[in-house]
PDB file of N, CA, C and O in Angstrom:
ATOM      1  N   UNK A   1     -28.273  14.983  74.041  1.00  0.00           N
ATOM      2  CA  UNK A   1     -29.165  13.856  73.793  1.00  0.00           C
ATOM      3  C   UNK A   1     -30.136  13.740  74.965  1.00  0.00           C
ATOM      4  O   UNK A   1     -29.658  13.834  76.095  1.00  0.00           O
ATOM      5  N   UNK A   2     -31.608  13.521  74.802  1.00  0.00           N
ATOM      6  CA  UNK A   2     -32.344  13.628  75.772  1.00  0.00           C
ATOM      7  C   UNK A   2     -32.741  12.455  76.248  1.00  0.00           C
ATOM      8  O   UNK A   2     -33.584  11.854  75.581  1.00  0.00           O
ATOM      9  N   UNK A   3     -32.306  11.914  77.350  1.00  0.00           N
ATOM     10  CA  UNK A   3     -32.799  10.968  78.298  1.00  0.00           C
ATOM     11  C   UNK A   3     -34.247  10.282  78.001  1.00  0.00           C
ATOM     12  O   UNK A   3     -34.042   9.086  77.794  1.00  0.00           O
ATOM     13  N   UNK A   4     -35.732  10.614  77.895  1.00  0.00           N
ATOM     14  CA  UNK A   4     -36.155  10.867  77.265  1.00  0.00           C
ATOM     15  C   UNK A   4     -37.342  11.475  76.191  1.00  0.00           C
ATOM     16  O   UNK A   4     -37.962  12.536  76.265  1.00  0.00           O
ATOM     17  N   UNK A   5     -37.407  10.537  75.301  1.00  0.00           N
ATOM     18  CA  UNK A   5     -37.901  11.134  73.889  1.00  0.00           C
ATOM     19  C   UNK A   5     -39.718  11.448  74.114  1.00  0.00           C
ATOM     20  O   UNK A   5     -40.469  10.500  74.343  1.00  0.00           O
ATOM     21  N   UNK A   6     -40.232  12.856  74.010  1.00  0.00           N
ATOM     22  CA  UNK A   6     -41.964  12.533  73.518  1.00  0.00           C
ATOM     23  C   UNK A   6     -42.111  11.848  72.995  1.00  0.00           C
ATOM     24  O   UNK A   6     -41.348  11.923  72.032  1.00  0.00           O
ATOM     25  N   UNK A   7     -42.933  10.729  72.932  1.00  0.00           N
ATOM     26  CA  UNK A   7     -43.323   9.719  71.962  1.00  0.00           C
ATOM     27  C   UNK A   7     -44.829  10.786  71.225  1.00  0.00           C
ATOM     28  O   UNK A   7     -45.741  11.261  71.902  1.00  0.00           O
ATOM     29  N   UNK A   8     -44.693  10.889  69.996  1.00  0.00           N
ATOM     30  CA  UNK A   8     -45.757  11.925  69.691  1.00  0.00           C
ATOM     31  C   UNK A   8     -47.064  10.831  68.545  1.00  0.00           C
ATOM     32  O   UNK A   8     -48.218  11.092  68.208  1.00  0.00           O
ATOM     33  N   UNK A   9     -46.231   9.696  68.267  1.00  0.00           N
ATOM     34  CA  UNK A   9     -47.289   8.497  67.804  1.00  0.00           C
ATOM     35  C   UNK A   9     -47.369   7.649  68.837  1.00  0.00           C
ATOM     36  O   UNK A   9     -46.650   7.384  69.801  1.00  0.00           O
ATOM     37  N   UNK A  10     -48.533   7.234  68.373  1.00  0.00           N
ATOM     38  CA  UNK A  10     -48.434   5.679  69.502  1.00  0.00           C
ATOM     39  C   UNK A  10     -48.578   4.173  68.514  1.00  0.00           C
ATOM     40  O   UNK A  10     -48.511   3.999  67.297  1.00  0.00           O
ATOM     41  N   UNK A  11     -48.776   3.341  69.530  1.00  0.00           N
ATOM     42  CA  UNK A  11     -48.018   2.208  68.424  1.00  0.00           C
ATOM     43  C   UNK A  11     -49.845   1.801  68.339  1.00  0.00           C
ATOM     44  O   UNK A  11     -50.709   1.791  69.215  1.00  0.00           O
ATOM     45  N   UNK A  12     -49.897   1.446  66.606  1.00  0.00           N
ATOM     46  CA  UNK A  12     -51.317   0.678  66.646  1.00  0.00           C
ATOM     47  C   UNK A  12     -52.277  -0.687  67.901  1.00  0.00           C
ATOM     48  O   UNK A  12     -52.029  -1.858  68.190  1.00  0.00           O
ATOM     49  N   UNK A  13     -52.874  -0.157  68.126  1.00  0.00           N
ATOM     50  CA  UNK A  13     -53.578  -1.068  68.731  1.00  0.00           C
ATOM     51  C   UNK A  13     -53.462  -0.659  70.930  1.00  0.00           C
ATOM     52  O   UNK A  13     -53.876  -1.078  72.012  1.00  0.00           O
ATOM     53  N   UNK A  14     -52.642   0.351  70.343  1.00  0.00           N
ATOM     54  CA  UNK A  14     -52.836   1.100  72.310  1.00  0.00           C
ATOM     55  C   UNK A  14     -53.803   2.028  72.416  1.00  0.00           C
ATOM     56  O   UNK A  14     -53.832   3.181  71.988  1.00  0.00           O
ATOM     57  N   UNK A  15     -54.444   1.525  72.915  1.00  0.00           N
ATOM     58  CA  UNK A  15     -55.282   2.472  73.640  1.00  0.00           C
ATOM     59  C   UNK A  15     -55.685   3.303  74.433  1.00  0.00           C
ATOM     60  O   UNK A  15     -55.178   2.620  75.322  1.00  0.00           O
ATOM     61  N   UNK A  16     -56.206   4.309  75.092  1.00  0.00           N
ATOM     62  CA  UNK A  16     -56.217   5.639  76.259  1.00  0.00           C
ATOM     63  C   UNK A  16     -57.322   6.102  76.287  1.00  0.00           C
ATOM     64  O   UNK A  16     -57.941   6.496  75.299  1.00  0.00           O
ATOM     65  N   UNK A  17     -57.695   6.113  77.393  1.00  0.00           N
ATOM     66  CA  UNK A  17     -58.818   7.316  77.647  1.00  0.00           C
ATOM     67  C   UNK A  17     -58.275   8.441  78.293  1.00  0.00           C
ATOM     68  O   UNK A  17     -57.623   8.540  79.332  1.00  0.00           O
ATOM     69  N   UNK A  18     -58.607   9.136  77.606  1.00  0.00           N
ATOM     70  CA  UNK A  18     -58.053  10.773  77.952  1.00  0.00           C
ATOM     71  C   UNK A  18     -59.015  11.401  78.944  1.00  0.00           C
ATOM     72  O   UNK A  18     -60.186  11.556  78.597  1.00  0.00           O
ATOM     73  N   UNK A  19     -58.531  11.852  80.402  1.00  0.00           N
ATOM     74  CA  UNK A  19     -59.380  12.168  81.335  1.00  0.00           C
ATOM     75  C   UNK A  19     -59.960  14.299  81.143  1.00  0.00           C
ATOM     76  O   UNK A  19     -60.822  15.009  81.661  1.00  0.00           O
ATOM     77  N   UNK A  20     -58.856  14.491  80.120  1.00  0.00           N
ATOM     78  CA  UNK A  20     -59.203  16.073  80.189  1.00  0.00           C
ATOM     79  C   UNK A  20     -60.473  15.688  78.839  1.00  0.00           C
ATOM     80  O   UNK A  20     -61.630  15.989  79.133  1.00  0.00           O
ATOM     81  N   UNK A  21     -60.347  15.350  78.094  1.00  0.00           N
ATOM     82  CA  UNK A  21     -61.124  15.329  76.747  1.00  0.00           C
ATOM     83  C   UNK A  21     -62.553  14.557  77.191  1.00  0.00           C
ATOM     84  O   UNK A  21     -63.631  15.089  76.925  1.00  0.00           O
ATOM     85  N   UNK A  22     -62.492  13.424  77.801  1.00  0.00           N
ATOM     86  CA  UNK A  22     -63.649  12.356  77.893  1.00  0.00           C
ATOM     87  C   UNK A  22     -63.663  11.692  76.988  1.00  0.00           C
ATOM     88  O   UNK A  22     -64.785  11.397  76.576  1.00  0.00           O
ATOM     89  N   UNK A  23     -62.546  11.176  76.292  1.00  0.00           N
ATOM     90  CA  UNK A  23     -62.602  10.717  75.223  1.00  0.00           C
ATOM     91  C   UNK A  23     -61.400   9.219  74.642  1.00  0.00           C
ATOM     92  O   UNK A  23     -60.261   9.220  75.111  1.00  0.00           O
ATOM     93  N   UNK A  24     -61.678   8.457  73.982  1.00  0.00           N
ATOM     94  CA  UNK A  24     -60.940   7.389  73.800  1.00  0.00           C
ATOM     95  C   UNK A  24     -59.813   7.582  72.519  1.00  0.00           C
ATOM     96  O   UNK A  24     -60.252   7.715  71.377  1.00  0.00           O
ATOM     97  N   UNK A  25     -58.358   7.590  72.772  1.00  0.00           N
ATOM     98  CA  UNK A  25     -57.701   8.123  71.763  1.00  0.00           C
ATOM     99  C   UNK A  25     -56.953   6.525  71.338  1.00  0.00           C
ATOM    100  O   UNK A  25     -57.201   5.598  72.109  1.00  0.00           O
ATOM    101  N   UNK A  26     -56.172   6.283  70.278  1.00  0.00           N
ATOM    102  CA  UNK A  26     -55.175   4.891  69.794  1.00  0.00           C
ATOM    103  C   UNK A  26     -54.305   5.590  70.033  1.00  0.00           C
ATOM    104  O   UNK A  26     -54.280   6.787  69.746  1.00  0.00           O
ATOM    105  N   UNK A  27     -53.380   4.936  70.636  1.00  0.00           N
ATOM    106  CA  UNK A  27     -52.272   5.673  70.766  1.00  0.00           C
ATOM    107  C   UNK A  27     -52.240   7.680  71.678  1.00  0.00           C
ATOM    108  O   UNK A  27     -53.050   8.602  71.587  1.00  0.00           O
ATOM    109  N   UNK A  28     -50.748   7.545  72.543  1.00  0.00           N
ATOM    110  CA  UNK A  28     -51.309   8.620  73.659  1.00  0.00           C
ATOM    111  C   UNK A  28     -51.431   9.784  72.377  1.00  0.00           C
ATOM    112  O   UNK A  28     -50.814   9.599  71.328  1.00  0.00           O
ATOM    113  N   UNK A  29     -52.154  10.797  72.555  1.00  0.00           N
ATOM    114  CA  UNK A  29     -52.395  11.644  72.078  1.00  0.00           C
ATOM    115  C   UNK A  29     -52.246  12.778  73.096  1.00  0.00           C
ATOM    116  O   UNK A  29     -51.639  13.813  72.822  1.00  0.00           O
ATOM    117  N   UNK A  30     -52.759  12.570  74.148  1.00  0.00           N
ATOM    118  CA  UNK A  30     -52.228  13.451  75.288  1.00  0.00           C
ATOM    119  C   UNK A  30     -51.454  13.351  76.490  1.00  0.00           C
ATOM    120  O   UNK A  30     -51.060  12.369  77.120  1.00  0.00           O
ATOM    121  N   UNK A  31     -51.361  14.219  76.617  1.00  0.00           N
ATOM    122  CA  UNK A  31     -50.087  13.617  78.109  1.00  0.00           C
ATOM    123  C   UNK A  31     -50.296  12.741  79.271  1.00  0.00           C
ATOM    124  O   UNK A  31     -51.342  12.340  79.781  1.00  0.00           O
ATOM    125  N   UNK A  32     -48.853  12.501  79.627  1.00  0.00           N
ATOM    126  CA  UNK A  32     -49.704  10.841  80.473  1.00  0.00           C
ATOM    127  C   UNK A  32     -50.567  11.278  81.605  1.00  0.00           C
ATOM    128  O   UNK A  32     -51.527  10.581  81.935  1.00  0.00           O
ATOM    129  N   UNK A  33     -50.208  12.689  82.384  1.00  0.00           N
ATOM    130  CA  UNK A  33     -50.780  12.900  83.505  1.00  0.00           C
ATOM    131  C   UNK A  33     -52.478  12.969  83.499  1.00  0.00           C
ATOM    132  O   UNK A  33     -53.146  13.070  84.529  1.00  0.00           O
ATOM    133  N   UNK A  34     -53.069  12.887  82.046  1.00  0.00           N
ATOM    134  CA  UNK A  34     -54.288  13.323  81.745  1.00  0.00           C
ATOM    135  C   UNK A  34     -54.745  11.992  81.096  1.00  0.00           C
ATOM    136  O   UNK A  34     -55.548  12.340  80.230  1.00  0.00           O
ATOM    137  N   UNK A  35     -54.627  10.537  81.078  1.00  0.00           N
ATOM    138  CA  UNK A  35     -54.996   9.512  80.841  1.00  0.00           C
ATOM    139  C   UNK A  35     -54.699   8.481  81.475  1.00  0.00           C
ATOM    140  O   UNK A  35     -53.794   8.401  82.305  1.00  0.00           O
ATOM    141  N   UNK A  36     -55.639   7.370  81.044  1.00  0.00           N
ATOM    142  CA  UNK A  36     -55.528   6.115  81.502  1.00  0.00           C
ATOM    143  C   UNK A  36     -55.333   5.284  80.346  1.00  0.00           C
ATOM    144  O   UNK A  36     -55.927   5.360  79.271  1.00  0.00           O
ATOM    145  N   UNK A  37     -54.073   4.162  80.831  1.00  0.00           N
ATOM    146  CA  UNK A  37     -53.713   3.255  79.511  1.00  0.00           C
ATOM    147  C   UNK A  37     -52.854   3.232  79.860  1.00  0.00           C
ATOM    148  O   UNK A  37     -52.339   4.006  80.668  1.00  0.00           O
ATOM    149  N   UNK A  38     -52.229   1.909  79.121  1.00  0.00           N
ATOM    150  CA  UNK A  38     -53.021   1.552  77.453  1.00  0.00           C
ATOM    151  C   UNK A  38     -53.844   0.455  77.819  1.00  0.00           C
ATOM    152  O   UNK A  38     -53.865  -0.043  78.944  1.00  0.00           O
ATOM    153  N   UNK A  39     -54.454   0.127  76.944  1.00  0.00           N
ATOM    154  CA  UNK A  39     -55.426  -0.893  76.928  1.00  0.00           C
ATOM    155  C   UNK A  39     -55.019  -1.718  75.407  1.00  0.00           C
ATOM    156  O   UNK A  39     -54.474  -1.305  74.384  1.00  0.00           O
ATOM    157  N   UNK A  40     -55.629  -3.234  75.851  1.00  0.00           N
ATOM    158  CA  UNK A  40     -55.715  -3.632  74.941  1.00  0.00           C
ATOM    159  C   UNK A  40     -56.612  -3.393  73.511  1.00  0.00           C
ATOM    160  O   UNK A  40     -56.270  -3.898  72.442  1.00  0.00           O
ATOM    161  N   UNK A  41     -57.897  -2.482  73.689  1.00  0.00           N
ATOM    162  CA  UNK A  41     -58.884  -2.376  73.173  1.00  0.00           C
ATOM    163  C   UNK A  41     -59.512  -1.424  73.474  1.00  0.00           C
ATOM    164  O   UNK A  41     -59.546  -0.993  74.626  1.00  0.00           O
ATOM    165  N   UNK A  42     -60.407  -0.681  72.059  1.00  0.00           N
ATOM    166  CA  UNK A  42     -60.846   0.255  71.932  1.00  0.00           C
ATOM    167  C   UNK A  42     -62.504   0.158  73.463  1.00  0.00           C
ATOM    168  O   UNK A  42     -62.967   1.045  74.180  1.00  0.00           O
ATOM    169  N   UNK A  43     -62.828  -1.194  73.341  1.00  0.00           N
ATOM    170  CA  UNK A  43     -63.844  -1.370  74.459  1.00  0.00           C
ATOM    171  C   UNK A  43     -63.488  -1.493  75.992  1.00  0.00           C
ATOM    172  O   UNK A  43     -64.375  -1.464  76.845  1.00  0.00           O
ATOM    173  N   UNK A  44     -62.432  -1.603  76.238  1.00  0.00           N
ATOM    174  CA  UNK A  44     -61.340  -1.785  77.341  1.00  0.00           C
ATOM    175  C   UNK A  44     -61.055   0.149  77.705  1.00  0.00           C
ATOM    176  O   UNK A  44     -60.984   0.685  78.810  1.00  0.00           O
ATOM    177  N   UNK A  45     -60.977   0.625  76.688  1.00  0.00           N
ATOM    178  CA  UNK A  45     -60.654   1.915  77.295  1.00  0.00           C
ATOM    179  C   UNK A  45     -62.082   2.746  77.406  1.00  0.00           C
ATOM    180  O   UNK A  45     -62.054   3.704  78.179  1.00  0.00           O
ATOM    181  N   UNK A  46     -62.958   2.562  76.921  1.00  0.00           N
ATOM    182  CA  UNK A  46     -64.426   2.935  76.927  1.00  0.00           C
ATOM    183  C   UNK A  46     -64.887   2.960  78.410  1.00  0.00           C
ATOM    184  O   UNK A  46     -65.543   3.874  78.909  1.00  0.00           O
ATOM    185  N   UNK A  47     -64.421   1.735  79.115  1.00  0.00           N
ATOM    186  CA  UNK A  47     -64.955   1.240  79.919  1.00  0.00           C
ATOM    187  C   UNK A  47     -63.841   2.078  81.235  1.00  0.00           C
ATOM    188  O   UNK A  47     -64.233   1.897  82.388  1.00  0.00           O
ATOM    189  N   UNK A  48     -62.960   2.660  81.125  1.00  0.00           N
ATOM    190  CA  UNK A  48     -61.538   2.664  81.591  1.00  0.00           C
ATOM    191  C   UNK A  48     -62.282   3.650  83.034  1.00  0.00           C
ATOM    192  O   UNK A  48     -61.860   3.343  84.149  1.00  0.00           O
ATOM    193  N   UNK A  49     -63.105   4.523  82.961  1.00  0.00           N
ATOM    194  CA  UNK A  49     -63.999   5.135  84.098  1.00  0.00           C
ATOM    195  C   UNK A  49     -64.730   4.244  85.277  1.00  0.00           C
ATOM    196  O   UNK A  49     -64.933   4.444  86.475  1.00  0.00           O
ATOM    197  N   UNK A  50     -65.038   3.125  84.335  1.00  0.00           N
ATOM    198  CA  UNK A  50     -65.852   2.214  84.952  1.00  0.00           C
ATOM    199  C   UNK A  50     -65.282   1.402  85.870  1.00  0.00           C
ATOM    200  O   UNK A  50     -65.715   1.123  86.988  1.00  0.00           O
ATOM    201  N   UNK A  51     -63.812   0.862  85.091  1.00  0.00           N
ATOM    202  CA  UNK A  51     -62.732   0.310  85.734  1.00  0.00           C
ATOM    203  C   UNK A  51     -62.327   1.012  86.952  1.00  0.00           C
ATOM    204  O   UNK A  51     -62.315   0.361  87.997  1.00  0.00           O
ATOM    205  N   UNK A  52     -62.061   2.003  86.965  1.00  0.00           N
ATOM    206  CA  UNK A  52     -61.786   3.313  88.077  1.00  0.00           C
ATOM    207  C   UNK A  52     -62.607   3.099  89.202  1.00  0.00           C
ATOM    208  O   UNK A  52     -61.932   2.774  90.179  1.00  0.00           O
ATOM    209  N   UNK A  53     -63.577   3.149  89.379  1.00  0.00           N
ATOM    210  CA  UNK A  53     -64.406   3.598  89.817  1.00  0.00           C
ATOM    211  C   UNK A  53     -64.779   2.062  90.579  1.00  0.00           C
ATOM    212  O   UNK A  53     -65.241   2.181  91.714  1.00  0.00           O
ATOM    213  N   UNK A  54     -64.623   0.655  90.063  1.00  0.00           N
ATOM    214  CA  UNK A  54     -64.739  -0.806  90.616  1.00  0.00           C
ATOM    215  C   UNK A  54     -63.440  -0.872  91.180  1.00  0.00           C
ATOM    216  O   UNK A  54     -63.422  -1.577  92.189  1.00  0.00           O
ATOM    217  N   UNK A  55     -62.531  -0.459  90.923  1.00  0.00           N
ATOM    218  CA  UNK A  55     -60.981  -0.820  91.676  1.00  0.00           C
ATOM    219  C   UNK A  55     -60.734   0.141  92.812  1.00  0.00           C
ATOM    220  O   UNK A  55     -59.883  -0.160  93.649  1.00  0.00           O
ATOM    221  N   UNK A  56     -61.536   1.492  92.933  1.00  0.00           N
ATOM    222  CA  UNK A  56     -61.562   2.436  93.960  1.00  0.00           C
ATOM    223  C   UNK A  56     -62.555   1.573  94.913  1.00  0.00           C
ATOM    224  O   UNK A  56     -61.922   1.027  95.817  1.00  0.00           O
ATOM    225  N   UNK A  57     -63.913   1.319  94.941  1.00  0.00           N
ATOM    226  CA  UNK A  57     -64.763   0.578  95.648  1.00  0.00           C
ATOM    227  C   UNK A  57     -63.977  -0.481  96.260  1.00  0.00           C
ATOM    228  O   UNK A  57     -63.567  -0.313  97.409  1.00  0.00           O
ATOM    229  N   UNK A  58     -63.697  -1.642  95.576  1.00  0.00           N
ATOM    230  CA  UNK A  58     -62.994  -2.549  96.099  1.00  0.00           C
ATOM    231  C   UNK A  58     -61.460  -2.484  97.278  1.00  0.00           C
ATOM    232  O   UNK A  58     -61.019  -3.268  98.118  1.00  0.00           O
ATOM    233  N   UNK A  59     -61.061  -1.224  96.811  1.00  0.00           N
ATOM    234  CA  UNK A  59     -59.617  -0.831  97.911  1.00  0.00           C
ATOM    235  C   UNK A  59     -60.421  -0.076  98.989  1.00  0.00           C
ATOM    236  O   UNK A  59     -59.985  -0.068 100.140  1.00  0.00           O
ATOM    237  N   UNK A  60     -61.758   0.663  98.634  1.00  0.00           N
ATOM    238  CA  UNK A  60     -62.101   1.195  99.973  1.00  0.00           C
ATOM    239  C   UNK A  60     -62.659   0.395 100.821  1.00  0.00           C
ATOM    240  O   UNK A  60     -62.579   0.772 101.990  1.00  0.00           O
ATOM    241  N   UNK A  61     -63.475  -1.086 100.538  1.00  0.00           N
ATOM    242  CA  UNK A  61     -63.873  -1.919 101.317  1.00  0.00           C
ATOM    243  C   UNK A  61     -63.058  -3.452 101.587  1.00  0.00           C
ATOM    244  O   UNK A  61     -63.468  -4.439 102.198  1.00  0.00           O
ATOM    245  N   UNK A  62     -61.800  -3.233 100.906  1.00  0.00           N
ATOM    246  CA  UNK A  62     -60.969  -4.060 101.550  1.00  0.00           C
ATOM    247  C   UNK A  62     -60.585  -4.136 102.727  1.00  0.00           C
ATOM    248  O   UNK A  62     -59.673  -3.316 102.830  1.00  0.00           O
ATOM    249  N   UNK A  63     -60.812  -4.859 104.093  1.00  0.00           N
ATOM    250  CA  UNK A  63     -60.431  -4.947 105.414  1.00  0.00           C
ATOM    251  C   UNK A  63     -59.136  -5.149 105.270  1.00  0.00           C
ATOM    252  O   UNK A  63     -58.691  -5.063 106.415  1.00  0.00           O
ATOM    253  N   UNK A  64     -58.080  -5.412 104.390  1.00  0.00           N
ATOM    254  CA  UNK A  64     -56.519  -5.652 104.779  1.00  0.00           C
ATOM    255  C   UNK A  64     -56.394  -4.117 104.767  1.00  0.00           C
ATOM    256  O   UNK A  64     -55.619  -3.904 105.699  1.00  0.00           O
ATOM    257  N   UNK A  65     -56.833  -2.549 104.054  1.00  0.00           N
ATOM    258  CA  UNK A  65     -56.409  -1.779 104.339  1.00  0.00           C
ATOM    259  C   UNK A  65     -57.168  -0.873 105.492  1.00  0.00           C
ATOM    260  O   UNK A  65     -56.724   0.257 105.692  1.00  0.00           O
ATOM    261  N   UNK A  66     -57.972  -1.202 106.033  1.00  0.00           N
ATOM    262  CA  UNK A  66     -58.679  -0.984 107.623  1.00  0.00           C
ATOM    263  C   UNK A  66     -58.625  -1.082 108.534  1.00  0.00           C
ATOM    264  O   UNK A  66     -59.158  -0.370 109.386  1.00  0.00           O
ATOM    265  N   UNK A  67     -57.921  -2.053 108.692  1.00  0.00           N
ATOM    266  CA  UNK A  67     -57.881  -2.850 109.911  1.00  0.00           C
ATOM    267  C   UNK A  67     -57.909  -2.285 111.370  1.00  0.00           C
ATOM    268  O   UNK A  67     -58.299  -2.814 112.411  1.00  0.00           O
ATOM    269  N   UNK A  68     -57.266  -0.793 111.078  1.00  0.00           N
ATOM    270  CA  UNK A  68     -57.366   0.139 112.561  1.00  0.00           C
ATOM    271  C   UNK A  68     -59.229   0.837 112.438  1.00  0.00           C
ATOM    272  O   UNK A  68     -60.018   0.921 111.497  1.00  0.00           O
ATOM    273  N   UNK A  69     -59.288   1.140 113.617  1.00  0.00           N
ATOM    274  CA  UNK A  69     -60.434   1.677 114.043  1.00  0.00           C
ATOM    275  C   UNK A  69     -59.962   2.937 113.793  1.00  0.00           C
ATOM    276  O   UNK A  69     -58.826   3.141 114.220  1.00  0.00           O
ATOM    277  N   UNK A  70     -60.707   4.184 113.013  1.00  0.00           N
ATOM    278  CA  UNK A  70     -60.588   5.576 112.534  1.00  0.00           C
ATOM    279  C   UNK A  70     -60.527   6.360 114.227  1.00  0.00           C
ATOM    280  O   UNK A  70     -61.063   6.264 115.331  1.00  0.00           O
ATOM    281  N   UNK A  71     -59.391   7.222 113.437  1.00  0.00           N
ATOM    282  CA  UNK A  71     -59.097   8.084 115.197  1.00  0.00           C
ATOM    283  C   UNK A  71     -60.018   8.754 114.859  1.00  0.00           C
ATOM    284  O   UNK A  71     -60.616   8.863 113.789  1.00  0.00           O
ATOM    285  N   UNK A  72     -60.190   9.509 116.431  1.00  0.00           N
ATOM    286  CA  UNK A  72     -61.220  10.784 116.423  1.00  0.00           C
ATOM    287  C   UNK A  72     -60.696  11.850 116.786  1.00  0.00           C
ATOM    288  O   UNK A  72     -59.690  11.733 117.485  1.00  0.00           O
ATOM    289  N   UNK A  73     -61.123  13.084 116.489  1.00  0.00           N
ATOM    290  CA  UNK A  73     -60.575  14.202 116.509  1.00  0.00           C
ATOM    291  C   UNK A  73     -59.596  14.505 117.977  1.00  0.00           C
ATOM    292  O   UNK A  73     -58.674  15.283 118.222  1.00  0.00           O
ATOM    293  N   UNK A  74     -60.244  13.581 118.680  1.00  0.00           N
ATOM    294  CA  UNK A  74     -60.087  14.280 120.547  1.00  0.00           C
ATOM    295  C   UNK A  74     -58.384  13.230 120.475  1.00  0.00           C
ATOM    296  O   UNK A  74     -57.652  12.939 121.422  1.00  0.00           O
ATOM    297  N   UNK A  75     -58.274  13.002 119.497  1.00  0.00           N
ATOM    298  CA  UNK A  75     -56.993  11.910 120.223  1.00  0.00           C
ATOM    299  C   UNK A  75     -55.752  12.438 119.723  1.00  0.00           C
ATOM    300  O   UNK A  75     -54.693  12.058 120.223  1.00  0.00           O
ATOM    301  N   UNK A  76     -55.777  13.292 118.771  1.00  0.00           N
ATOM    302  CA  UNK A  76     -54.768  13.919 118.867  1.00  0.00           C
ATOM    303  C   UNK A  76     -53.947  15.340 119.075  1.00  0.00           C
ATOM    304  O   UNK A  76     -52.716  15.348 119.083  1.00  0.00           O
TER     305      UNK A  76
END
């Protein structure tokens, strides 16, 4: 018995953007390592690059994860 199961449907109304395809699937269609999801909505996963890309910006200019001054090559 396998620990577990491929899920090879997905349940109506999940959503994914598939990062190998470029493309918005219902339900995973491809493997998890190659998407983002689920989403509530077919416009929610459309956007799912966009999302990426505002939540990367925001962690790179967050000062709680900065707070040290960047070493320089000579210091270590």
């Amino acid at each position: 018995m396998a620990l577990f199961k491929k899920r090879t449907v997905g349940k109506p109304g999940e959503w994914y953007y598939c990062l190998e395809h470029k493309k918005v699937e219902e339900g995973p269609e491809c493997p998890a390592k190659d998407r983002f999801g689920p989403y509530a909505s077919r416009e929610e996963a459309q956007r799912a690059m966009d999302t990426a890309r505002e939540r990367n910006l925001d962690w790179e200019t967050d000062p709680r994860w900065h707070d040290a001054a960047p070493r320089s090559a000579d210091e270590d």
